[in-house]
C-alpha positions, 0 to 999 in steps of 0.5 A: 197188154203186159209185156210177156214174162220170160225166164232165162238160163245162161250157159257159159255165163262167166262172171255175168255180163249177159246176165246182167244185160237180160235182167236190165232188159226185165228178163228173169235169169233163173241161173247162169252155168260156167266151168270157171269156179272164179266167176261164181262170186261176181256173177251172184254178187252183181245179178243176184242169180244161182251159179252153178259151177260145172263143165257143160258135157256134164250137165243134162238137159233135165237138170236144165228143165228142172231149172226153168220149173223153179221159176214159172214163165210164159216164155223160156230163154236158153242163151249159150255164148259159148267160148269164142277163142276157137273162133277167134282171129286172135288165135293167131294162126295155131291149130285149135282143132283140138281145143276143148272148147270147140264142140261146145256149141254142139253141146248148147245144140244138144240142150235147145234139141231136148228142151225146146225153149221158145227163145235162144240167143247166143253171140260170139266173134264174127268170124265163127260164122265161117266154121261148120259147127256154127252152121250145123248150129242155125241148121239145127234151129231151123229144123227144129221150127225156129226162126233165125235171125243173125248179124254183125253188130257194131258195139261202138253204135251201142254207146260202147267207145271202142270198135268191138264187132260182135256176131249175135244171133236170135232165134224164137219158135213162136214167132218173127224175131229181129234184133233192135236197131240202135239208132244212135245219132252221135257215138260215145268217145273214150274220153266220154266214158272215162275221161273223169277218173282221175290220172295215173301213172304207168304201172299204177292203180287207182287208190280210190277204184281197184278197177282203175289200173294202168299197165305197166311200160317199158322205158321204149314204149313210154318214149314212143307214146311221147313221141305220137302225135294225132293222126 
């Protein structure tokens, strides 16, 4: 048996990392939508995908379906990782129940309500899991026929050398769905992943790879790294 054809659309795409990781997985990505008009050169550039640069609020669900008919698949994925910074513990307190981007998993339910596609997926940071919006979200899954499945993810266990947790959810309207399990044995150091680039110093970046760049420090927390010792 072949393994099934799936096309996807990204909402709230950004510069393509998702996109990028769904068409290493053999996914066909049709496009990817983001309000950020600088995002439209790299996420084309890396994934060779259309970016379509509008605000979510503005976009119908028949410009999406008429998206997914480009395109013929056996399955159709709608991935929507809506922006986590009302969510986020970074927020540091401040009051967000006015901020834009809030009701944008509203929007993204809105989309899965009219075109039904048989997959979605989404992740944001964990503690998304404790607003209303995001329980309205699984709620309106399940009514729909969907079923769920969600969790906490340890990126570190994914070969990632920080300790970045992710909430990300799968649903699928066709069947029992269920998030891959890493199972790796020994977790990837930093020192692993970018321990061969060469050395630079505060405030400097790397004249053979723009993406190599250090941070610039004042005298005090320069002489407090000196001072560090392990443990």
């Amino acid at each position: 048996m072949t393994d099934p054809h799936i096309v996807a659309i990204d909402l709230f795409c950004g510069a393509g990392g998702l996109t990028y990781g769904l068409r290493k997985a053999g996914i066909d990505v049709i496009a990817g939508i983001d309000i950020d008009p600088n995002s439209k050169y790299p996420y084309e550039f890396n994934n060779k995908a259309k970016f379509i640069n509008r605000d979510i609020n503005d976009v119908s669900s028949l410009e999406v379906e008429k998206l997914f008919m480009e395109k013929k698949g056996q399955y159709r994925l709608l991935a929507g990782c809506a922006p986590c910074q009302p969510f986020s513990g970074y927020s540091n307190g401040r009051d967000l129940s006015e901020d834009k981007k809030w009701p944008l998993m509203r929007e993204f339910s809105r989309m899965i309500r009219d075109i039904l596609p048989e997959f979605v997926t989404m992740e944001n940071v964990p503690q998304v899991i404790k607003h209303s919006v995001y329980e309205d979200f699984v709620e309106t899954l399940q009514s729909l026929g969907y079923q769920v499945e969600a969790t906490r993810v340890k990126c570190i266990e994914f070969g990632i050398p920080q300790s970045r947790v992710r909430h990300v959810l799968l649903a699928s309207r066709i069947g029992k769905v269920s998030l891959a399990h890493p199972g790796r044995k020994s977790l990837k150091t930093v020192r692993e992943a970018i321990g061969s680039l060469p050395p630079i110093s505060a405030g400097e970046q790397s004249t053979s790879d723009p993406l190599h760049v250090s941070s610039k420090l004042t005298d005090l927390n320069m002489a407090r790294i000196k001072a560090s010792r392990p443990g």
